[in-house]
C-alpha positions in Angstrom: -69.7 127.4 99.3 -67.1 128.7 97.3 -66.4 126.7 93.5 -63.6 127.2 91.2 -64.7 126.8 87.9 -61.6 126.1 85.0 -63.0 126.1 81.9 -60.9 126.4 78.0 -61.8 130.2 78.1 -62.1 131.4 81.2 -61.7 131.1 84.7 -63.9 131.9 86.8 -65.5 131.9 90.5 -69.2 130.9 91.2 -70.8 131.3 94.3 -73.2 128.2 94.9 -75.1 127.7 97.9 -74.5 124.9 99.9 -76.8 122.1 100.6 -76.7 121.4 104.0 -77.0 117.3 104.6 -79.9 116.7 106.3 -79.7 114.8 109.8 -82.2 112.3 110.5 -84.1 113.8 113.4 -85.5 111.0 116.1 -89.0 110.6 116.8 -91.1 109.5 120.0 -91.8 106.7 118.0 -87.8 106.3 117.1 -87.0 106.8 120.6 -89.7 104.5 122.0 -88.9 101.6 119.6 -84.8 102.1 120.1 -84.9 101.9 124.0 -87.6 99.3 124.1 -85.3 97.2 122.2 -82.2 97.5 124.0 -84.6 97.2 127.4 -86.0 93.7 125.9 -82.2 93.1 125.1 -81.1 93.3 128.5 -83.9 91.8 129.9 -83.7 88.6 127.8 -79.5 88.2 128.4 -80.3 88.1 132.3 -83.1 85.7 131.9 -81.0 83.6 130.0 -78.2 83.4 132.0 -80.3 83.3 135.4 -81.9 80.6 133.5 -78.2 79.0 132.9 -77.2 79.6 136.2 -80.5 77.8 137.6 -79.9 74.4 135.4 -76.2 74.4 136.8 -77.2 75.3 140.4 -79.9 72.2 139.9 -77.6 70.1 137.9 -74.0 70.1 139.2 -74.7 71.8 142.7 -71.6 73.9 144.3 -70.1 72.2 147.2 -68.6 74.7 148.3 -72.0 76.4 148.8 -73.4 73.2 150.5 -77.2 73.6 150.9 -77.3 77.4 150.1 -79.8 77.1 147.0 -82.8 75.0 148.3 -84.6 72.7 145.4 -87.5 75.2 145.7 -85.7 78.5 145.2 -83.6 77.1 142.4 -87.3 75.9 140.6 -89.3 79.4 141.4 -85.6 81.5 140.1 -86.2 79.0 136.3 -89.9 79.3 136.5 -89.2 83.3 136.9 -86.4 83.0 134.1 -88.3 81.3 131.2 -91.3 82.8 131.6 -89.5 86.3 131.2 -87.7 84.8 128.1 -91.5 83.8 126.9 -92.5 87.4 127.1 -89.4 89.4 126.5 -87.2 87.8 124.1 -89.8 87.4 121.2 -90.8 91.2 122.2 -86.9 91.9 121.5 -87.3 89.9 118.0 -90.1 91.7 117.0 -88.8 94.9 117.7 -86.0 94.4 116.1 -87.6 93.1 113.1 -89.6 96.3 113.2 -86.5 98.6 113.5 -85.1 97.0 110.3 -88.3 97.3 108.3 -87.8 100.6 108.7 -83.9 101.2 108.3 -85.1 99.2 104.8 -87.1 102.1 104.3 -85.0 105.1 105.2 -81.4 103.7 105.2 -80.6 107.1 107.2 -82.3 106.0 110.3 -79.5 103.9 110.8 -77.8 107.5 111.9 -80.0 108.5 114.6 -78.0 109.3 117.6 -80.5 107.5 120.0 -79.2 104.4 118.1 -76.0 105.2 118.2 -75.9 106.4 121.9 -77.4 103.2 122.9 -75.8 100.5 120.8 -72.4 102.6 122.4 -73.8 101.9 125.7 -74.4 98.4 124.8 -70.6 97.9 123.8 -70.2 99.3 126.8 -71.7 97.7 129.0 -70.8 94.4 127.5 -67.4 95.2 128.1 -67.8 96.0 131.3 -69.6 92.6 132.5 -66.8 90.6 130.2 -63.8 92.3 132.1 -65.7 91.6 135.7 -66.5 88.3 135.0 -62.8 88.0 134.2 -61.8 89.5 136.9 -64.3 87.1 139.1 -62.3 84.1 137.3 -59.4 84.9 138.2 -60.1 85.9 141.9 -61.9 82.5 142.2 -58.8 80.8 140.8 -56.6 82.5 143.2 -58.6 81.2 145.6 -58.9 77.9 144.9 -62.4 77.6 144.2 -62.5 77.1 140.8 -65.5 74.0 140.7 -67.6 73.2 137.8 -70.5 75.0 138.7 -68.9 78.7 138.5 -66.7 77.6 135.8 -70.3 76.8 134.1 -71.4 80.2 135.2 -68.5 82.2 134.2 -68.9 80.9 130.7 -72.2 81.7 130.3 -71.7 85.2 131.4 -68.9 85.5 128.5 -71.0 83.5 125.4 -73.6 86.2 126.9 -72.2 89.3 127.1 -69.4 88.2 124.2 -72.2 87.6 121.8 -74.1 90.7 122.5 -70.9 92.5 121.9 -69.9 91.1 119.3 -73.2 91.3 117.4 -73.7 95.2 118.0 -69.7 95.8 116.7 -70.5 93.9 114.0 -73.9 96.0 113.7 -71.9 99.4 114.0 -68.9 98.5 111.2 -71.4 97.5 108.8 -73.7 100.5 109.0 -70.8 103.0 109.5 -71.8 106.1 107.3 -71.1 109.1 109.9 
Protein backbone atom coordinates (compact mmCIF):
# COMPACT_ATOMS: atom_id res chain seq x y z
CA UNK A 1 0.00 0.00 0.00
CA UNK A 2 1.14 3.13 -1.03
CA UNK A 3 1.20 6.19 2.08
CA UNK A 4 1.82 9.79 1.68
CA UNK A 5 3.59 11.06 4.42
CA UNK A 6 3.44 15.28 4.85
CA UNK A 7 5.53 16.13 7.41
CA UNK A 8 7.07 20.24 8.42
CA UNK A 9 10.29 19.22 6.46
CA UNK A 10 9.74 17.04 4.04
CA UNK A 11 7.56 15.16 1.98
CA UNK A 12 7.85 12.04 1.37
CA UNK A 13 6.56 8.50 0.09
CA UNK A 14 6.71 5.20 2.24
CA UNK A 15 5.94 1.99 1.07
CA UNK A 16 4.11 0.00 3.88
CA UNK A 17 2.84 -3.42 3.45
CA UNK A 18 -0.61 -3.97 3.76
CA UNK A 19 -2.31 -5.97 6.28
CA UNK A 20 -4.67 -8.04 4.71
CA UNK A 21 -8.07 -8.37 7.06
CA UNK A 22 -8.41 -11.67 7.91
CA UNK A 23 -11.78 -13.58 6.98
CA UNK A 24 -13.18 -15.80 9.44
CA UNK A 25 -12.82 -19.24 7.81
CA UNK A 26 -15.84 -21.82 8.76
CA UNK A 27 -15.26 -24.92 10.41
CA UNK A 28 -17.03 -28.46 10.29
CA UNK A 29 -17.94 -27.56 13.57
CA UNK A 30 -19.18 -23.88 12.27
CA UNK A 31 -20.96 -25.48 9.52
CA UNK A 32 -22.46 -28.32 11.52
CA UNK A 33 -23.80 -26.09 14.33
CA UNK A 34 -25.16 -23.25 11.59
CA UNK A 35 -27.22 -25.72 9.53
CA UNK A 36 -28.38 -27.73 12.49
CA UNK A 37 -29.90 -24.61 13.64
CA UNK A 38 -31.64 -23.32 10.85
CA UNK A 39 -32.81 -27.29 10.29
CA UNK A 40 -34.28 -27.25 14.09
CA UNK A 41 -35.66 -23.79 12.92
CA UNK A 42 -37.69 -25.05 10.23
CA UNK A 43 -38.57 -28.00 11.81
CA UNK A 44 -40.00 -26.30 14.90
CA UNK A 45 -42.15 -23.41 12.68
CA UNK A 46 -43.97 -26.48 10.84
CA UNK A 47 -44.57 -28.24 14.03
CA UNK A 48 -46.01 -25.34 15.37
CA UNK A 49 -48.21 -24.42 12.85
CA UNK A 50 -49.25 -28.18 12.04
CA UNK A 51 -49.87 -27.97 15.69
CA UNK A 52 -52.14 -24.66 15.05
CA UNK A 53 -53.67 -26.06 12.23
CA UNK A 54 -54.56 -29.37 14.29
CA UNK A 55 -56.37 -27.25 17.33
CA UNK A 56 -58.33 -25.30 14.64
CA UNK A 57 -59.18 -28.38 12.42
CA UNK A 58 -60.36 -30.00 16.13
CA UNK A 59 -61.80 -26.85 17.36
CA UNK A 60 -63.72 -24.86 14.73
CA UNK A 61 -63.97 -27.66 12.05
CA UNK A 62 -64.32 -26.43 8.17
CA UNK A 63 -67.65 -26.99 6.77
CA UNK A 64 -66.82 -26.65 3.79
CA UNK A 65 -64.51 -29.74 4.18
CA UNK A 66 -67.35 -31.72 5.92
CA UNK A 67 -65.96 -34.91 7.49
CA UNK A 68 -62.55 -34.72 5.59
CA UNK A 69 -60.31 -34.70 8.88
CA UNK A 70 -61.52 -37.72 11.00
CA UNK A 71 -61.11 -37.08 15.10
CA UNK A 72 -58.29 -39.71 14.90
CA UNK A 73 -56.17 -38.17 12.19
CA UNK A 74 -56.49 -34.71 13.56
CA UNK A 75 -55.28 -36.36 17.26
CA UNK A 76 -52.25 -38.63 15.69
CA UNK A 77 -51.16 -35.11 13.23
CA UNK A 78 -50.98 -33.00 17.22
CA UNK A 79 -49.57 -36.04 18.94
CA UNK A 80 -46.91 -36.04 15.85
CA UNK A 81 -46.70 -32.02 16.13
CA UNK A 82 -45.86 -31.55 19.93
CA UNK A 83 -43.83 -34.29 20.32
CA UNK A 84 -41.52 -32.79 17.46
CA UNK A 85 -41.71 -29.35 19.21
CA UNK A 86 -40.53 -31.49 22.58
CA UNK A 87 -37.48 -32.67 20.71
CA UNK A 88 -36.70 -29.98 18.22
CA UNK A 89 -37.45 -26.63 19.43
CA UNK A 90 -35.41 -26.82 22.74
CA UNK A 91 -32.60 -28.44 20.31
CA UNK A 92 -33.05 -25.06 18.25
CA UNK A 93 -32.65 -23.00 21.66
CA UNK A 94 -29.73 -24.70 22.59
CA UNK A 95 -28.01 -24.34 19.57
CA UNK A 96 -28.65 -21.07 19.35
CA UNK A 97 -27.53 -20.34 22.71
CA UNK A 98 -24.35 -22.24 21.70
CA UNK A 99 -23.84 -20.14 18.51
CA UNK A 100 -23.99 -16.94 20.59
CA UNK A 101 -21.53 -18.24 23.24
CA UNK A 102 -19.35 -18.23 20.67
CA UNK A 103 -20.06 -14.99 18.57
CA UNK A 104 -19.42 -13.63 22.42
CA UNK A 105 -16.16 -15.02 21.98
CA UNK A 106 -15.03 -14.20 18.44
CA UNK A 107 -17.45 -11.33 17.46
CA UNK A 108 -16.06 -12.12 13.72
CA UNK A 109 -17.86 -15.39 13.53
CA UNK A 110 -20.82 -13.38 13.03
CA UNK A 111 -19.21 -13.02 9.34
CA UNK A 112 -18.96 -16.42 8.29
CA UNK A 113 -20.62 -16.81 5.01
CA UNK A 114 -22.38 -20.21 6.03
CA UNK A 115 -24.29 -17.74 8.41
CA UNK A 116 -24.85 -15.39 6.11
CA UNK A 117 -25.88 -17.73 3.23
CA UNK A 118 -28.39 -19.31 5.39
CA UNK A 119 -29.89 -16.60 7.45
CA UNK A 120 -30.33 -15.06 3.40
CA UNK A 121 -32.03 -18.24 2.66
CA UNK A 122 -34.15 -17.90 5.72
CA UNK A 123 -35.39 -14.31 4.60
CA UNK A 124 -35.93 -15.92 1.78
CA UNK A 125 -37.83 -18.38 2.31
CA UNK A 126 -39.93 -16.50 4.71
CA UNK A 127 -40.85 -14.36 2.12
CA UNK A 128 -41.72 -16.73 0.01
CA UNK A 129 -44.26 -18.66 2.33
CA UNK A 130 -45.67 -14.89 3.44
CA UNK A 131 -46.40 -13.92 -0.33
CA UNK A 132 -48.14 -17.53 -0.95
CA UNK A 133 -50.09 -17.55 1.95
CA UNK A 134 -51.25 -14.15 0.64
CA UNK A 135 -51.74 -15.15 -2.39
CA UNK A 136 -53.85 -18.34 -0.85
CA UNK A 137 -56.06 -15.52 1.03
CA UNK A 138 -56.86 -13.82 -1.54
CA UNK A 139 -57.76 -16.79 -3.88
CA UNK A 140 -59.91 -18.14 -1.01
CA UNK A 141 -61.68 -14.70 -0.80
CA UNK A 142 -62.30 -14.72 -4.45
CA UNK A 143 -63.86 -17.63 -3.93
CA UNK A 144 -66.02 -17.18 -1.32
CA UNK A 145 -64.56 -19.49 1.07
CA UNK A 146 -63.24 -17.40 3.42
CA UNK A 147 -64.53 -19.43 7.04
CA UNK A 148 -62.88 -19.20 10.24
CA UNK A 149 -60.96 -22.15 10.16
CA UNK A 150 -58.48 -20.99 7.11
CA UNK A 151 -58.75 -17.52 8.25
CA UNK A 152 -57.18 -19.18 11.57
CA UNK A 153 -54.74 -20.89 9.40
CA UNK A 154 -53.67 -18.15 7.23
CA UNK A 155 -52.83 -16.19 10.28
CA UNK A 156 -50.75 -18.58 11.71
CA UNK A 157 -48.74 -19.11 8.71
CA UNK A 158 -48.04 -15.18 8.69
CA UNK A 159 -47.28 -14.71 12.86
CA UNK A 160 -44.98 -17.82 11.70
CA UNK A 161 -43.18 -17.03 8.88
CA UNK A 162 -43.50 -12.95 9.79
CA UNK A 163 -41.79 -13.57 12.99
CA UNK A 164 -39.06 -15.76 11.66
CA UNK A 165 -38.49 -12.91 9.25
CA UNK A 166 -38.59 -10.44 11.12
CA UNK A 167 -36.26 -11.85 13.75
CA UNK A 168 -33.35 -12.86 11.31
CA UNK A 169 -33.62 -8.98 9.54
CA UNK A 170 -33.40 -7.79 12.74
CA UNK A 171 -30.48 -10.31 13.42
CA UNK A 172 -28.63 -9.19 10.01
CA UNK A 173 -28.95 -5.09 10.63
CA UNK A 174 -27.66 -5.44 14.01
CA UNK A 175 -24.60 -7.47 13.22
CA UNK A 176 -23.91 -5.75 9.81
CA UNK A 177 -19.96 -5.34 9.71
CA UNK A 178 -19.24 -6.63 6.02
Amino acid sequence: MLIFVISERMCYTEFVEASPISKPKTTPHDFFLHLLSIVMLYASAIAFSTLIFQYVNLLIPDVIQGDYWSLESIKGLARGALATLIVVFPTYIWVSWSLSKDYAKNPEKLNLRIRKWLLYFTLFVAAIVMVVDLVSLVKNFLEGGLTASFLLKVLTVGFVSGSIFAYYLSDIKQNKTE
